[in-house]
C-alpha positions as CSV (number, residue, x, y, z in Angstrom):
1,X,0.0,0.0,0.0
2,X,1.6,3.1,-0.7
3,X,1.2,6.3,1.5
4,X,2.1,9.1,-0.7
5,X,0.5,12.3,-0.4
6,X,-3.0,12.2,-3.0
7,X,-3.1,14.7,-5.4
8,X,-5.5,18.2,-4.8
9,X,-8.4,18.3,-6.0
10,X,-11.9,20.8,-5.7
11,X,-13.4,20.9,-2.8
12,X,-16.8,18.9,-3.3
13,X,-20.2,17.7,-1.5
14,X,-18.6,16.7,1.6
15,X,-17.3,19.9,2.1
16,X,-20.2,21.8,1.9
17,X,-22.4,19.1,3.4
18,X,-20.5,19.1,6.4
19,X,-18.5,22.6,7.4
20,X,-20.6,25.2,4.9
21,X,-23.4,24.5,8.2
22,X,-21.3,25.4,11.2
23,X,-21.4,29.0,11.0
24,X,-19.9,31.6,13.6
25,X,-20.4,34.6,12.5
26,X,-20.8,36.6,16.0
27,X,-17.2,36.3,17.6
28,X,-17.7,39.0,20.3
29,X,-19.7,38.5,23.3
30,X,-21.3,41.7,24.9
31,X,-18.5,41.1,28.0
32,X,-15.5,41.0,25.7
33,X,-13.9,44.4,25.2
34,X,-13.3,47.5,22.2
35,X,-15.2,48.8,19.7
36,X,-18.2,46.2,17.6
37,X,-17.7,46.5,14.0
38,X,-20.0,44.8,11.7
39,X,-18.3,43.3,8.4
40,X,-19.7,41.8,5.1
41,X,-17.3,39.7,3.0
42,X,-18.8,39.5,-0.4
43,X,-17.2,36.7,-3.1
44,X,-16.6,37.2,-6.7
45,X,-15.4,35.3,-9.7
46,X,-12.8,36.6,-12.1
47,X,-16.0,37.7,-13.9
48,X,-17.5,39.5,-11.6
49,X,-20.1,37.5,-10.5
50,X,-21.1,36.6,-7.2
51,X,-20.0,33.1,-5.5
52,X,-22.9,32.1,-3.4
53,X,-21.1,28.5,-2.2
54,X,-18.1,29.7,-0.8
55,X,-17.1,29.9,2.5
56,X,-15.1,32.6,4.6
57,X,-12.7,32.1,7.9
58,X,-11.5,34.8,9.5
59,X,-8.9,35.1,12.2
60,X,-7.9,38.1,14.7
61,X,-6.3,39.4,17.8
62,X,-8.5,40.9,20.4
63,X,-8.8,45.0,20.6
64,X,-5.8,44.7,23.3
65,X,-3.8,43.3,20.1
66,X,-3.9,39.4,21.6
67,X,-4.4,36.5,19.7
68,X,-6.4,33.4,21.6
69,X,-3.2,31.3,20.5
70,X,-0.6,29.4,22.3
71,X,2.2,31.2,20.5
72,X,1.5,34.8,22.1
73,X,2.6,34.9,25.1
74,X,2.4,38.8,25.7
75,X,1.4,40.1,29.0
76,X,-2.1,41.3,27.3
77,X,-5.4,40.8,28.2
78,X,-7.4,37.7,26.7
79,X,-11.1,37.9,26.8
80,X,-13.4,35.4,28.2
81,X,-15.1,34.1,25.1
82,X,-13.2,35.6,22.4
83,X,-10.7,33.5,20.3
84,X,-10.6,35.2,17.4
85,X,-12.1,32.5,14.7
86,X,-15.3,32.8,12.9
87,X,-16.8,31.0,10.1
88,X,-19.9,31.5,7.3
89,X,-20.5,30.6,4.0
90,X,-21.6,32.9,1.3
91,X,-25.1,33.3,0.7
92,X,-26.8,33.8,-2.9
93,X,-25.6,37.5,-3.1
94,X,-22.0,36.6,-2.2
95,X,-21.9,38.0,0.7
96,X,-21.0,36.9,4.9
97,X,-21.5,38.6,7.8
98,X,-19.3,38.8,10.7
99,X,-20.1,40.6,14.1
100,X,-16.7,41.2,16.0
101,X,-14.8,43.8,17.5
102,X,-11.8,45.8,16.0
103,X,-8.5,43.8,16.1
104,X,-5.5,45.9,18.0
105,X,-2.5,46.1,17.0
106,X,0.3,43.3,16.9
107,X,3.9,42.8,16.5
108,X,5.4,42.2,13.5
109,X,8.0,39.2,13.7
110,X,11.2,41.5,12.1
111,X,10.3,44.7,14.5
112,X,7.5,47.3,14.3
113,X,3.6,46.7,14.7
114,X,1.2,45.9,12.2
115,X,-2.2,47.5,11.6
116,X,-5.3,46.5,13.0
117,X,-6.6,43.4,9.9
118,X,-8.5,40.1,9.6
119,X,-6.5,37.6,8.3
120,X,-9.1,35.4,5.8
121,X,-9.4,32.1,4.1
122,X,-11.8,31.7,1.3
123,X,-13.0,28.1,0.7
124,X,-14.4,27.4,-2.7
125,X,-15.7,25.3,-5.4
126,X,-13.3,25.6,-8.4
127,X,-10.1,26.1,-5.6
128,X,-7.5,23.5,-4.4
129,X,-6.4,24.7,-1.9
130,X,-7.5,27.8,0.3
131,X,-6.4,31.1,-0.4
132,X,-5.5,33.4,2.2
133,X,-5.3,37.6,2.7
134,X,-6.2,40.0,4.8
135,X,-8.6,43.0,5.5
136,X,-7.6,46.3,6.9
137,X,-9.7,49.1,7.9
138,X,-10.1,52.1,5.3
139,X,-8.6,55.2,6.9
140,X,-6.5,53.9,9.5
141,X,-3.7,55.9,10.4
142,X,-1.8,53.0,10.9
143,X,-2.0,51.2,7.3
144,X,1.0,53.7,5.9
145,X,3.5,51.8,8.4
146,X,1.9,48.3,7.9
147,X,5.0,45.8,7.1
148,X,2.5,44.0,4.9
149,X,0.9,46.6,3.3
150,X,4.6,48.0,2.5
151,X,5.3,44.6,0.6
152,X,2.5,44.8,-2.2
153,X,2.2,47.8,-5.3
154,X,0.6,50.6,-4.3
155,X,-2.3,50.3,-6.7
156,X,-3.2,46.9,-5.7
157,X,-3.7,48.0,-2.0
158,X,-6.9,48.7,-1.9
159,X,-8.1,45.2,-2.7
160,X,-6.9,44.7,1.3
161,X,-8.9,48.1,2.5
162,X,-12.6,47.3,3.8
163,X,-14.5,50.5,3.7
164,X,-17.5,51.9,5.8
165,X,-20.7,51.5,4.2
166,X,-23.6,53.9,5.1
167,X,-24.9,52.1,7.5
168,X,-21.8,51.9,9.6
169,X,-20.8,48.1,7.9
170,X,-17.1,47.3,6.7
171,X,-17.1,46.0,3.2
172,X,-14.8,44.3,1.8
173,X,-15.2,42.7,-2.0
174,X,-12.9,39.8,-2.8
175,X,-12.2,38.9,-6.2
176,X,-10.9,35.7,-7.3
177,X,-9.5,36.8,-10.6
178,X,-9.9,39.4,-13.1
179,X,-8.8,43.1,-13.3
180,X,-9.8,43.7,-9.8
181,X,-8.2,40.7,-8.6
182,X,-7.6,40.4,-4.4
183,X,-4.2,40.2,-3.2
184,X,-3.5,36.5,-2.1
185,X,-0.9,35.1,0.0
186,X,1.1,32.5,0.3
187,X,1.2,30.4,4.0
């Protein structure tokens, strides 16, 4: 019998028979600290068009700039009932909602801090293997000293910017291919 790795391949019924139903989309307690944001990841194909079967994680620090994770070990607050992880699949428009708070702040591994972001994975028919970027907040003072956000052109930043929509919700459109194209990255 051999035990060699099996090649990729689309994600399929399983998949969204399985994890597309465990959803958790409100991270943030009314006891855990900072400010609530409310944020809508919407999918699109290279085309333009929405992807209604995909499927969003996200993963943060706290507002104190903590992450629920063995690895951080800084003398910051965790919050009862906050790690950070949330999960939902795309409805027919596209779109997820999250209700969390704002990340903080966290240290950069070379020196420096990072802004506040959501790092995301996007699950989807069509994909091997999950793709992986990041949402920052529109406006915030501290994206122009982001170590990330230094790394990638200029004009392709604002694929990474979630923006306020009128009634108070961060947006944030994530394109899968085409001219508008979302920065990926690789983990």
């Amino acid at each position: 019998m051999s035990r060699e790795l099996t090649p990729s391949q689309t994600i399929g019924p399983f998949y969204f028979g399985t994890l597309i139903k465990a959803y958790r989309h409100d991270l943030a307690p009314s006891n855990v600290a900072g400010e609530r944001i409310d944020l809508v990841l919407s999918l699109h194909d290279a085309d333009g068009a929405a992807v209604p079967d995909g499927l969003f994680e996200i993963w943060q620090a706290n507002s104190h700039g903590r992450y629920d994770h063995p690895e951080d070990r800084r003398n910051l607050p965790l919050e009862p009932g906050f790690d950070g992880f949330g999960r939902a699949s795309t409805y027919t428009d596209g779109c997820s909602h999250f209700r969390t708070v704002k990340p903080g702040r966290v240290p950069w591994p070379d020196g420096g801090m990072q802004a506040p972001h959501i790092n995301i994975s996007i699950f989807a028919r069509g994909i091997l293997n999950r793709l992986a970027t990041r949402l920052y907040f529109d406006g915030d003072p501290a994206n122009a000293e982001d170590p990330v956000l230094k790394m990638i052109e200029p004009k392709r930043r604002p694929t990474l910017l979630a923006r306020r929509d009128a009634k108070g919700a961060w947006r944030l459109p994530i394109h899968l291919g085409g001219p508008d194209e979302t920065v990926f990255f690789d983990c």
